[in-house]
Every structure is written in C-alpha cells, then in structure tokens.
C-alpha positions, 0 to 999 in steps of 0.5 A: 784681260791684258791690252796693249795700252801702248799708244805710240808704239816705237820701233822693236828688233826683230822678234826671231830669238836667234840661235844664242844665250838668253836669260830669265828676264828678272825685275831687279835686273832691268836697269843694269841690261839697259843701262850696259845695252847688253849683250844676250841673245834673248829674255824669257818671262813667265806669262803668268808675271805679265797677265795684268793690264799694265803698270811696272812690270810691262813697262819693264818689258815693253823697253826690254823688248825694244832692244831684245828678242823674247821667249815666253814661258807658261808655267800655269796653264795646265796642259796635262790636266784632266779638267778643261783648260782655263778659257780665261788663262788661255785668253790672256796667253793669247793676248800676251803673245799678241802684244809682245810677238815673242819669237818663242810660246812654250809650256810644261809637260805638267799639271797644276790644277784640281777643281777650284785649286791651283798647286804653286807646282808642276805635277808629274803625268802617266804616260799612257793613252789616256793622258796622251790623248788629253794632253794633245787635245790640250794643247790644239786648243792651245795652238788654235787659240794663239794661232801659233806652234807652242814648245813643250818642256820635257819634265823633271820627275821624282816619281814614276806611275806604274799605269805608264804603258810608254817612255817619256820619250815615246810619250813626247815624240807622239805628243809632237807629231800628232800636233805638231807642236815643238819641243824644248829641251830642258837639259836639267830636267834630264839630268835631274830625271835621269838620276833620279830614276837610276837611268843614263842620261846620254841615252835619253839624249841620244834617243830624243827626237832633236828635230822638234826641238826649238829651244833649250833650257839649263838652269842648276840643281840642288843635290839630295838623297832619297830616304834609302841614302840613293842621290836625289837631284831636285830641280831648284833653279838656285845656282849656277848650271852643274858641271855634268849639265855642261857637258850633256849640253856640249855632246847635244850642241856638238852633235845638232848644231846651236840652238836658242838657249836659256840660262833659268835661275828663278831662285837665290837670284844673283847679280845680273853680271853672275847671270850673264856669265852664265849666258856667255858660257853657253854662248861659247859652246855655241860658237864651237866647231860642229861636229862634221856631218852632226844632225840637222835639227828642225 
C-alpha cells in the first residue's frame, strides 16, 4: 500500500497542470530537469512505476513535483475488462492521487487482465452494449474511489470486432456523459487507428466530442505493413512525434484553443534536451493565434 512517508512536507506549486507542454517524467532524466529548473508545463508518470512505499523513485517525484504540476497516468487498471477491478490496484490509485494531488487522473480505453494473468498490454474492447455498460460501471467505481473525475484515452487499434454495434466515437461520447468522466485525446492514437482501419483521421477529429476533453497526448509511431502490403502504423512511443501527427494537432489546437499536453516517448528514450525539444514545438503551437469564433472546449 503507498503512504506518504513525508514527515516534513515543504511547500509545492500549484497542482493545476496548465494549458502547456508537458512530458513523461523518465528516472534518468530527474537531475538534468532540476539541475536547468526547466521550463515545461508538466510531468506525467505511470501510477503503476510509483505503487511502492517509498525509496528512489518517490523521492525523485516528491522533488519533481515540488516545482511542477503532474498528470497521472494508469495503464493497469483494467477498465474495459470483464472481471472486477482489482480493489487492491484501485486502492493504490487512490492513494497515489492523495499523496501527489495531481492535476490530471487518466486511464486507458483497454483491457489487461484475465483470471489470475496480467497481459504487459493494452488490449482492444467491442464497442457494444454490453461493453459500454461494464466499461462505465468501471469507471464510477473508480471516480467513487479516488473521489475525483479521471480521463479516458481513446485507443490505438489494429483490429476491429464484428459484435461492435456503435463507433469508437459514439462508444466514448456515451461512456462521458453518462459518467461524466473526461476524455484525453491521444492525437497518435488516432492516427495510428485511423490508418490502420483505412479511415480519414480528420474527420474522427472533427467529429469527437472535444468538450470532454481535459489533456492530449502525441507521442511517435513506428510504420509497418500488414501481411497483404497495406501500411500498418504501430503505436511504439520510440521517436520523436510524426509530421502528419503535427499537423492534426495544430487544426485540433487552431480550431478548440490550447489544451495541456504531453509529449510520451516510453521507448528508446532520448536525452532530456531531444525531449523537451519536443515539448517546446508543442508549446509553440499553443501560443498561435486562434482561430476566430474556434470551439470552446470544457
């Protein structure tokens, strides 16, 4: 179970994660960010990397988020499975959200248990009744636990279910407003799917429902091909963010306004200069002009 085994807690910045650049907050790159006191909107962790009582890595954080606003990330809880969640899992989430009072809590479109088994994966859902139904009672067991709204990630697929009876977008318009959870937008993610499925990515974008949505993430792609020679795009947050990832997150940013957003790169993972060169191209789309009488988002 995490504690907070701080016993002279020092003065933090303000836990509203602004609408800025963030990125992934990686071990290795602790001391170059303290040491420059740089300049990034945010750090997103993974819960599940910070679920032990204490040691390296939460003093890491603990002085990490001294200075900086934090998001934090699942990736193991399950939502879209069919068992229970894990009461334990849910549990440390809670705690974890009380400790670090992060100005972000979001989890994935997914599932990654079975029985006993734990799949190091995020495994596609239907989109259909039965699914929407277990998926939103998910996630008010999980918004009832951690006493607050949690984000959830639209999903990069490489399949398609023939029992899906709704679209990914009708699936997660209805999954917001009959929780009331928010969304994050993972601008790859729809990419990646959309190539994938041979559909226009600009109008999944001009179709989701942008007023739910409380962060974005972009993060780079590996490209492939499918067995019959048709381009396979693989979400491996290895490389710096795609040219054509670029420019769906500018029309998004032109059209709703600036939004909190991540750079992930979880794989390869470069120097903290080469990441945050990243950060600062999105910070330099943010700051653009809007477009005139854009979208409001929530």
């Amino acid at each position: 179970m995490v504690s907070d085994t701080r016993s002279n807690p020092v003065q933090r910045c303000e836990a509203a994660v602004p609408a800025r650049a963030g990125a992934g907050l990686k071990p290795e790159h602790v001391a170059a960010i303290l040491e420059t006191s740089a300049d990034i909107g945010f750090f997103e962790v993974h819960a599940e990397n910070y679920m032990g009582g204490g040691g390296p890595p939460h003093r890491q954080l603990e002085a990490i988020r001294e200075r900086y606003p934090l998001s934090l990330h699942g990736v193991g809880l399950s939502i879209g499975g069919e068992q229970p969640l894990d009461k334990d899992h849910l549990r440390r989430l809670s705690d974890l959200n009380k400790r670090y009072e992060p100005g972000l809590f979001s989890e994935h479109l997914a599932w990654s248990t079975h029985d006993t088994t734990y799949f190091n994966d995020l495994l596609p859902v239907p989109y259909d009744e039965a699914t929407l139904n277990r998926v939103c009672d998910h996630i008010d067991e999980v918004q009832e636990t951690v006493g607050r709204q949690m984000l959830l990630e639209n999903p990069s697929t490489y399949v398609a279910f023939a029992q899906s009876t709704m679209s990914e977008l009708d699936f997660l318009s209805e999954i917001a407003r009959r929780t009331g959870c928010g969304l994050l937008l993972d601008i790859n993610n729809v990419h990646v799917s959309c190539t994938n499925h041979e559909r226009s990515a600009t109008d999944y974008l001009a179709a989701f429902p942008m007023a739910a949505v409380g962060e974005i993430h972009l993060g780079g792609h590996a490209p492939d091909r499918d067995d019959a020679g048709r381009p396979l795009l693989i979400d491996a947050h290895d490389r710096e963010v795609d040219l054509a990832v670029w420019q769906l997150y500018e029309d998004v940013i032109r059209l709703q306004g600036p939004l909190p957003t991540l750079i992930e790169w979880d794989n390869n993972v470069p120097a903290w200069p080469v990441l945050l060169a990243e950060a600062q191209a999105a910070d330099r789309i943010l700051a653009q002009p809007a477009e005139a009488g854009r979208k409001q988002a929530v």
